[in-house]
N, C-alpha and C positions, 0 to 999 in steps of 0.2 A: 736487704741483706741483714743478714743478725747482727747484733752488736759486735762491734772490735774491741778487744780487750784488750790484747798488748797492739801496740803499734812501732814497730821499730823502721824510722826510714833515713836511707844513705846513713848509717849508723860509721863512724868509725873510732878507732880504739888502738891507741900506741901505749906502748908502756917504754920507754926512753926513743930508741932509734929505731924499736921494732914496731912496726903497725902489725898489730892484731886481728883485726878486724876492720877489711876492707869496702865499704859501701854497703852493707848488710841493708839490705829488705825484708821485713818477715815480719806478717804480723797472723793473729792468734785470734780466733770470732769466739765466742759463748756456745757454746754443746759443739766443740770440736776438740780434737785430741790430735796436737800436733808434734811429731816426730823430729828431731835433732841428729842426723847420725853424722859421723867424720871423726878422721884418725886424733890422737892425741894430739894435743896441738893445734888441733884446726882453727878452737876457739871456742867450742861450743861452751864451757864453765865462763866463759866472757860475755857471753851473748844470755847469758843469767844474771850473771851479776851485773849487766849494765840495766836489764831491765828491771833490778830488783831496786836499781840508784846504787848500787854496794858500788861500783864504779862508775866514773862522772866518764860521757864522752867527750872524744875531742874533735867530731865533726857528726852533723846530721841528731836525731833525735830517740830518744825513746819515750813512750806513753802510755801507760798503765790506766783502765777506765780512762782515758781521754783527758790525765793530768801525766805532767812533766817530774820523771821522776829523779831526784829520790825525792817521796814526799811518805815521811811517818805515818799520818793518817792512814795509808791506804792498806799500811801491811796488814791490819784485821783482818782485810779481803782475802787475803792472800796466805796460802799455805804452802810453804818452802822447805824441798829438802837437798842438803847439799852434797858436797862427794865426801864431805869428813864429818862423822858423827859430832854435834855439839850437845854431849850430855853429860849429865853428872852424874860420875861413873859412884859417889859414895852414898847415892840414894838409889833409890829401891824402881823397877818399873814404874809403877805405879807413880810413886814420888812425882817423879819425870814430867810424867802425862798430866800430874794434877797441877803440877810447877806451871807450866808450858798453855795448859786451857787456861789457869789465872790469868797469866798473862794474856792470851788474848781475850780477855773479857767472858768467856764462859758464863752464866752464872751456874752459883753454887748447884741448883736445883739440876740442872739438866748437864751434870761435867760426869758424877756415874753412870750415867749412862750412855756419853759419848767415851767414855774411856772403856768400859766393858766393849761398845761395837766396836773402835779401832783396835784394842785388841784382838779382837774377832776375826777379824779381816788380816791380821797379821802372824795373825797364830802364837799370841803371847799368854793369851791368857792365864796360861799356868805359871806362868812364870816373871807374873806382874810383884809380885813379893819379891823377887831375888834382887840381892845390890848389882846394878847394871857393869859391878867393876867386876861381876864373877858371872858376865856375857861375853859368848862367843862373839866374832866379828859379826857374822851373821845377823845375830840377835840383835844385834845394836842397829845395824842398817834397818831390820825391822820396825826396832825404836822409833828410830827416827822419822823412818814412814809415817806409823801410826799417829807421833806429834804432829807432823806437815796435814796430816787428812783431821787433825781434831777442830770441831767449828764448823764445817761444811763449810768452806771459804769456796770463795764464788772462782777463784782461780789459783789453781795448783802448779806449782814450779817444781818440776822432781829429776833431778841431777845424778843420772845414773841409778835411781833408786833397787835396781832390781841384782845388784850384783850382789855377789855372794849367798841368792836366795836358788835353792832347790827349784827345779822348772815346777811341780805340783803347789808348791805357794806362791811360785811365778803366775800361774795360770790363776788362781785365787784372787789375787791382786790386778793383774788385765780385768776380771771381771768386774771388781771394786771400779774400777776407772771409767769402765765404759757405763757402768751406773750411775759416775758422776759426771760422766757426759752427756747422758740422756737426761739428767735432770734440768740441762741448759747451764749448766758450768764450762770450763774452759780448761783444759790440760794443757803444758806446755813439757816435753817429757824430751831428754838426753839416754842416748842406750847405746852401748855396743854390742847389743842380742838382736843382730837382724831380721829374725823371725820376729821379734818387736816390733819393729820397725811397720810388718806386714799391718800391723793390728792399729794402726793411727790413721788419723782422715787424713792426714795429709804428711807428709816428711819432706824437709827440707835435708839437703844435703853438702854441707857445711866442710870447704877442702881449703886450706892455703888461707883462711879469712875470710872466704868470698862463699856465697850460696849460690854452688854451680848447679843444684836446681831444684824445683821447689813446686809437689804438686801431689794429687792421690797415689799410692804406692802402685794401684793399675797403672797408670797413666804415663807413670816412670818407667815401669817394665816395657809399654807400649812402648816409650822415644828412645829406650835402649834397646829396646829388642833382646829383651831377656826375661828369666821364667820369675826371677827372686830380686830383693831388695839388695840380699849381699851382691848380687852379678851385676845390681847397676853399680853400687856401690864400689867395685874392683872396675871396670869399664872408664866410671867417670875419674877413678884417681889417674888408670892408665893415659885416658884424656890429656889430664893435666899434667903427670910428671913425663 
């Protein structure tokens, strides 16, 4: 079997008296592109951030490359984007991207021209000069894409990344993804665009804490007996509520 990248087992997660996240299983191989869907709340921004170590669990494990995390070392690896833009709105696109590759150790030599292709792929380019504080919301989710994909990190964490984008640089960016899954990287990807959903090896389906299920998006349609990802999706909530 390919490499396991994220490993998260009997994970769970309280924040006072509420558990968050109930016995979560899920884990993430190298050249696959796995899906997160469930209503607000479910957990799914929890089940990021415990894998990322941004939150310590309080029962069961998570393990990124087969280390216990949170461990600093590894975020090199890892390109992370979240559901609130973290940029600095009084520098320039550009700025941003060269800020952001320094940081992950880029060198100087090969950062223009990872900064030209992730603009590419985001459809910034024109508009790498402008101060990101006179970006649309849009622009800015763009942004932030493009930082989480600079470096070719071996595993990408993307937290709703696709809102607020036009379906045509929707489509653009699925293809970015699946090119970095065929290079044998590892996608780990949150969406509420269930036709998304379609386009993942595999989607886990994340209701009340718990992943009530977890498999190829055929596969899901087959044990629901439905044509679409949304129709298991409405099915399995009905299930449980």
């Amino acid at each position: 079997m390919a490499d396991k990248i994220i490993s998260l087992s009997h994970l769970v997660k309280k924040f006072g008296d509420q558990t968050v996240l109930k016995d979560v299983n899920l884990d993430v191989f190298r050249g696959e592109i796995v899906g997160l869907i469930g209503p607000s709340g479910a957990g799914k921004s929890t089940i990021i951030k415990t894998s990322l170590g941004m939150e310590i669990t309080d029962g069961g494990s998570a393990t990124v490359f087969g280390e216990t995390m949170p461990n600093r070392e590894l975020l090199s690896r890892i390109g992370y984007m979240a559901q609130t833009d973290a940029l600095y709105e009084a520098l320039s696109g550009r700025e941003n991207l060269s800020f952001f590759g320094k940081m992950k150790g880029i060198s100087k030599k090969n950062l223009a021209a990872e900064i030209a292709h992730v603009a590419e792929v985001v459809d910034l380019t024109q508009d790498l000069k402008k101060r990101v504080s006179g970006y649309s919301g849009g622009m800015m989710r763009r942004l932030s894409l493009a930082i989480a994909l600079l470096g070719e990190p071996e595993l990408l964490i993307l937290d709703e990344p696709t809102v607020g984008i036009d379906p045509a640089l929707r489509r653009q960016i699925w293809q970015e993804l699946r090119k970095i899954r065929d290079d044998e990287r590892a996608i780990l990807i949150t969406t509420h665009v269930m036709d998304e959903a379609e386009l993942t090896n595999r989607v886990a389906l994340l209701l009340d804490g718990k992943v009530m299920a977890f498999d190829t998006p055929n596969a899901l349609k087959q044990q629901y007996q439905v044509k679409t990802i949304e129709d298991v999706f409405l099915k399995a909530e009905g299930v449980e509520s």
